[in-house]
C-alpha positions, 0 to 999 in steps of 0.5 A, spaced: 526 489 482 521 490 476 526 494 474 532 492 476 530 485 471 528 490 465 535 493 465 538 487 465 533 484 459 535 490 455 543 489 456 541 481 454 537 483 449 544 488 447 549 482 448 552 487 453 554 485 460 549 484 466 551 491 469 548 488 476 548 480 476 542 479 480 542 476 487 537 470 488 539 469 495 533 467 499 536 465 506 536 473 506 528 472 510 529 466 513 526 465 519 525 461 524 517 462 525 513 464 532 507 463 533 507 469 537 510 474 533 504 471 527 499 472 531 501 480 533 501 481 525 494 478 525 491 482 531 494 489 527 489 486 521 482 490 521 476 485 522 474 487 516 479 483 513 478 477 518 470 475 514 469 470 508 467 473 501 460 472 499 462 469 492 456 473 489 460 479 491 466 477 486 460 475 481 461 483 476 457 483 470 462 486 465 457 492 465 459 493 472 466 495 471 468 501 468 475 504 466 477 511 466 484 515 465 485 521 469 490 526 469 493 531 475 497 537 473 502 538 477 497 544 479 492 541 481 496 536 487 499 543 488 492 545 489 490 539 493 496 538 498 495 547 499 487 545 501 490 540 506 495 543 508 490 549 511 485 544 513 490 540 517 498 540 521 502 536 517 506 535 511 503 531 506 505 528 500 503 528 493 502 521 493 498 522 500 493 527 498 492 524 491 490 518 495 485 522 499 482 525 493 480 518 489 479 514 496 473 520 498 470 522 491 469 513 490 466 512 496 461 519 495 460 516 488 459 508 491 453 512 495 454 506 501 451 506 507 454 511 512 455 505 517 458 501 512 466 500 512 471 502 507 478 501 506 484 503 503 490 499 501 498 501 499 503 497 498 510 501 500 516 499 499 520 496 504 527 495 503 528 502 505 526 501 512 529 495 514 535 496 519 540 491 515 539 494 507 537 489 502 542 489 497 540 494 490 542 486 487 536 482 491 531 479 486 524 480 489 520 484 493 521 487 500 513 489 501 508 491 505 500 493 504 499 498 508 491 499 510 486 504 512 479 503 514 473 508 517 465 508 515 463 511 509 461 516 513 466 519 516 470 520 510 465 523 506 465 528 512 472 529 514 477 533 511 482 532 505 487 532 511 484 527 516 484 522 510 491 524 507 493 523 515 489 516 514 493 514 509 499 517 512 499 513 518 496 506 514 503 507 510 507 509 517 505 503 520 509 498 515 515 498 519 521 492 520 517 489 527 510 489 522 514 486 517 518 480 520 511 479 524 507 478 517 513 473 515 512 469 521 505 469 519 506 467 513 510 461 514 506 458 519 499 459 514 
């Protein structure tokens, strides 16, 4: 969509025609919603997502946060999806063994307690897994976030590929039916 409305601004910008006029239509996620289907969303949410927010948890100093820029030769994600490869059965992608990396050697480095509860979040994609396709033209986004949660522990000790396959999962579990549930969810809240 991001990019769909960037080529249009540049055409307008070029005073050339709109090669893709886009489609506003909203009626295409119209529901009618169901308490059911909203509740079977909000049991598949993890129970770490369920509790308020201490407000002093959000209060970071500006010495707290830290920017760094890193950069993966193709080499290096070769290299890592091999490690995984070895360590586990399973094709994984570069996106999923990148992810595993940065989500283990995070957590190492926040040095939590092992029983503590970390989570990874992904948006993805979803025009792709709907049974009826989102017209290319469609101005919005169809995502989801899909979201893996182990202890602090356990994914320090695990192998790269079981938390590749974490990720994997979390990503596989964004389906239509999960989709369609949140929207009705999200029509009633």
């Amino acid at each position: 969509s991001m990019w769909h409305f960037m080529k249009s601004w540049a055409e307008c910008g070029r005073q050339v025609p709109i090669s893709m006029p886009p489609l506003n239509k909203r009626t295409i996620f119209k529901i009618s919603p169901s308490k059911e289907r909203a509740s079977r969303f909000l049991s598949e949410v993890p129970e770490v997502c369920h509790h308020d927010v201490d407000e002093e948890e959000l209060q970071l100093k500006p010495q707290d946060l830290v920017q760094r820029l890193f950069h993966f030769s193709a080499e290096m994600l070769k290299k890592l999806k091999r490690i995984a490869a070895e360590e586990g059965k399973g094709d994984f992608t570069s996106y999923e063994v990148l992810c595993a990396h940065f989500w283990k050697r995070v957590t190492i480095a926040r040095k939590l307690k092992k029983n503590a509860s970390v989570h990874f979040g992904v948006l993805v994609n979803s025009r792709s897994r709907l049974k009826k396709p989102v017209p290319p033209a469609y101005f919005g986004n169809v995502i989801q976030f899909g979201q893996a949660l182990t202890s602090a522990g356990k994914l320090e000790e695990e192998t790269l590929a079981t938390t590749a396959s974490r990720i994997h999962e979390a990503v596989a579990a964004c389906t239509e039916d999960a989709l369609w549930d949140g929207m009705h969810w999200l029509e009633l809240n």
